[in-house]
C-alpha positions as CSV (number, residue, x, y, z in Angstrom):
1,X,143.9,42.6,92.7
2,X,144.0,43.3,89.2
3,X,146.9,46.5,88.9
4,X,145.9,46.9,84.9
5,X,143.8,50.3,84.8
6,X,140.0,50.4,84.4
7,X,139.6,51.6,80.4
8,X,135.9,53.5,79.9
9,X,133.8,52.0,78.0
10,X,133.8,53.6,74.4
11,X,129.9,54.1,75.0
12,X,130.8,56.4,77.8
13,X,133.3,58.3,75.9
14,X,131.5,58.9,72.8
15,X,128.5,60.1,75.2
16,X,130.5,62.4,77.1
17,X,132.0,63.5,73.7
18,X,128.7,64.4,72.2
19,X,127.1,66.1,75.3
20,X,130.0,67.8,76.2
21,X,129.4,71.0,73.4
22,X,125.8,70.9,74.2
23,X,126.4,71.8,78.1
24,X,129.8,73.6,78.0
25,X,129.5,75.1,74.4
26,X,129.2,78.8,73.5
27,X,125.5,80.2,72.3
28,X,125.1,83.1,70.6
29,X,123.9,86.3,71.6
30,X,121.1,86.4,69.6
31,X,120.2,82.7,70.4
32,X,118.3,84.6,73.4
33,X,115.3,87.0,73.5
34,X,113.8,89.3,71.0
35,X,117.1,89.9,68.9
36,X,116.7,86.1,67.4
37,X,113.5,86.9,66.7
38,X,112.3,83.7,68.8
39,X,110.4,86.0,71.6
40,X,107.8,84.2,73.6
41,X,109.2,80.6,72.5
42,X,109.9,78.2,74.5
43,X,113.4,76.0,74.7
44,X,112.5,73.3,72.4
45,X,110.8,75.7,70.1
46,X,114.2,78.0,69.4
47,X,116.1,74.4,69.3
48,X,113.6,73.4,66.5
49,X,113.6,76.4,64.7
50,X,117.4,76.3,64.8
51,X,117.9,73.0,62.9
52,X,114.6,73.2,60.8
53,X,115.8,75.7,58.2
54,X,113.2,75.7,55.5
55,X,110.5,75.3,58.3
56,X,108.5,72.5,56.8
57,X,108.1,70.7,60.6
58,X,111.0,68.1,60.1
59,X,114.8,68.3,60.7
60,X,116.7,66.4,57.7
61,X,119.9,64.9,58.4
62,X,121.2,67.8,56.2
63,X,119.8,70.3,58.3
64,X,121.0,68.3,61.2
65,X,124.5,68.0,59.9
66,X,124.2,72.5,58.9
67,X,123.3,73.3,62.0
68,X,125.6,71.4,64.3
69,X,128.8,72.6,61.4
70,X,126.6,76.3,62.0
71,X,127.5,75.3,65.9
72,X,131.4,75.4,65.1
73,X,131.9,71.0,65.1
74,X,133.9,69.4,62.8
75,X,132.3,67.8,59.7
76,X,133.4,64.3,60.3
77,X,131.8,64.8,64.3
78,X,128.7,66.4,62.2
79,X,128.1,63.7,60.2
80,X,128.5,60.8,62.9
81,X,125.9,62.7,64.8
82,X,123.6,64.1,61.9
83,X,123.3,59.8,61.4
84,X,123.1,58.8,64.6
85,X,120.4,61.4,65.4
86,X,118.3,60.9,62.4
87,X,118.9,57.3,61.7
88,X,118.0,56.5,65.4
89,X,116.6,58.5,67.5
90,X,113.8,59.6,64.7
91,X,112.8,56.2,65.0
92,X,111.7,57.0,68.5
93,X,110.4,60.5,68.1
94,X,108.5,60.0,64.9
95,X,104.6,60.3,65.0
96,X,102.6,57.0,64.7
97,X,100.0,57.2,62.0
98,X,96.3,56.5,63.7
């Protein structure tokens, strides 16, 4: 048997590293209820309305890389993600033209 220790895979770690604000991270008060102004919307909707600032129906990378620096991360962490995000998971989430 191999005694060398198992290393993660840097997949794993950068996975863990990106999630890990989103689930153990602080939210404002007034990300909740009337006092946002976001009464009667759902999850999503507030999480939209968060990162789309000038409310044209699509999150730039800019506004991607405001609102997680607005969320207290570091610029270089905002920036990875603001690319990773935009550059490819838009690809999947984009509307397809009929």
């Amino acid at each position: 048997m191999d005694a060398r220790r198992r290393r993660l895979s840097p997949v794993v770690v950068v996975a863990a590293f990106l999630f890990f604000p989103l689930f153990f991270g602080s939210q404002p008060a007034a990300a909740y209820g009337k006092a946002s102004g976001a009464g009667g919307m759902t999850a999503l909707q507030k999480h939209a309305a968060f990162f789309d600032k000038d409310n044209d129906g699509f999150v730039s990378p800019t506004e991607t890389y405001d609102g997680l620096r607005a969320l207290g991360l570091g610029a270089g962490f905002s920036s990875l993600s603001a690319a990773l995000i935009n550059g490819v998971l838009s690809l999947k989430t984009r509307p397809v033209p009929h």
